[in-house]
N, C-alpha and C positions, 0 to 999 in steps of 0.2 A: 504494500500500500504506500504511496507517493502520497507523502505532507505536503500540502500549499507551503511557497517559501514565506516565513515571517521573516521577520529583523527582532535581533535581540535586543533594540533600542527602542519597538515599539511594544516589544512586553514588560523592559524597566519600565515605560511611561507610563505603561495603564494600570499595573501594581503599584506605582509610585501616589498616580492619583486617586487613585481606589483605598489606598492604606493612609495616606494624608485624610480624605474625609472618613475612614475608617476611625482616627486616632478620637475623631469628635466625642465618638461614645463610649470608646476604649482606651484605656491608660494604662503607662505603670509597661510590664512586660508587653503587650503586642503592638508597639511602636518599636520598642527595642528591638524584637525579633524580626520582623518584617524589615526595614530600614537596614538592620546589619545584613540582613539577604542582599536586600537590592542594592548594597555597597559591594557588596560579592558578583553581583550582577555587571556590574559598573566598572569592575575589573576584569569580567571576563570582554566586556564588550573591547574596553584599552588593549588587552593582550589576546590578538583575535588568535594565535596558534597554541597558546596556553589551554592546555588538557584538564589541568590543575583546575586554573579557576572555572570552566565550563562543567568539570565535576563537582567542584564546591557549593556552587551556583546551584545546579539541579538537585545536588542533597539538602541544601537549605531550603529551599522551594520545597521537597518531600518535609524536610522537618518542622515547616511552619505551617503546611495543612494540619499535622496531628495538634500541633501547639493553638490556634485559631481557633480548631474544634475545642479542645479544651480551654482556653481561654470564653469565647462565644459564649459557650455553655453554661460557665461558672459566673460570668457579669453581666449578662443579659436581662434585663429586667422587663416583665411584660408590663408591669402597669409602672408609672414615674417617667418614663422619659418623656422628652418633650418634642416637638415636632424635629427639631436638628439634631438632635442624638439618633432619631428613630432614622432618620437620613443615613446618620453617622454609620449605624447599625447594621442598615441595607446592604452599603458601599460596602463596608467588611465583611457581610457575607456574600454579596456577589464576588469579591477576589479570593475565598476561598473556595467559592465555585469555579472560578475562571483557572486557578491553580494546578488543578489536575490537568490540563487541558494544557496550560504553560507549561507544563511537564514534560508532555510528549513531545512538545516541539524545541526546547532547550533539550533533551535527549535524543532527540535528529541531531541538532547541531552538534553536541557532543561525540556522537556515531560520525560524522562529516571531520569533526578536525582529528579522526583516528584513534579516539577515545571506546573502550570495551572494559568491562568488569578485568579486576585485574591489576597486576605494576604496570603503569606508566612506561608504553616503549618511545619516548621519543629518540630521534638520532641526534647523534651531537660528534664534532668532531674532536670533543677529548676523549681521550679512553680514561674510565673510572679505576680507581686504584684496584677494588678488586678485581677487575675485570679479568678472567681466566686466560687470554688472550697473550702471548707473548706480544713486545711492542716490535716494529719493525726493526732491523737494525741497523740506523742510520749511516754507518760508517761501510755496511757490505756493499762489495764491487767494487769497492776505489783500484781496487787493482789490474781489473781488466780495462780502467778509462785511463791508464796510463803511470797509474799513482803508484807508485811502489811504497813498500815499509822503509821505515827513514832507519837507516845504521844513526847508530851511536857513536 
């Protein structure tokens, strides 16, 4: 199944603006939680080859639906609020509706920069210490390009 292409600059905006009128009716942790996501988001979007932050980015995103439901849950008040909190309310539960759904498509991308459950394979052109790998040996063949061993 082929996902329509979004941008991941137009799912920061609409979590951004959804979780700002969110904050109206909710305080305290689901400001924190939310904002420190889409600060994860806002790095993945800076370091588009970065696996790292495209994976941090989607586990926050999974971690602030379970946290939303539980928060929602526990400060939602049916009677008391007032017509802008009940706004306030709406907005944060439509983005944790819209969340699952941001999911799928922040995990395409993630799949597209070469990201899979698992270590991290990016290439790089150091060799890591431990790497099993003998290193080349910079100094083989000088002898066949004319170089001889120097006497003493």
């Amino acid at each position: 199944m082929e996902l329509p292409t979004v941008n991941l600059k137009m799912i920061l905006l609409v979590h951004w603006l959804l979780t700002t009128w969110g904050c109206i009716a909710f305080g305290g942790p689901y400001p924190w939680a939310n904002f420190t996501i889409l600060a994860l988001g806002v790095w993945a979007v800076a370091q588009r080859d970065s696996i790292d932050a495209i994976s941090l980015f989607l586990g926050g995103l999974v971690a602030t639906i379970f946290l939303d439901i539980v928060h929602i849950s526990i400060f939602y008040q049916r009677t008391g609020f007032s017509d802008t909190e009940r706004f306030g309310a709406g907005m944060a539960i439509l983005s944790l509706l819209l969340k699952p759904l941001s999911c799928c498509f922040v995990y395409h991308m993630y799949r597209q920069r070469g990201g899979f459950l698992g270590p991290s394979q990016e290439r790089s052109d150091y060799q890591t210490i431990d790497s099993p790998e003998a290193p080349a040996d910079p100094f083989g063949g000088l002898e066949g390009r004319g170089h001889g061993p120097q006497g003493y």
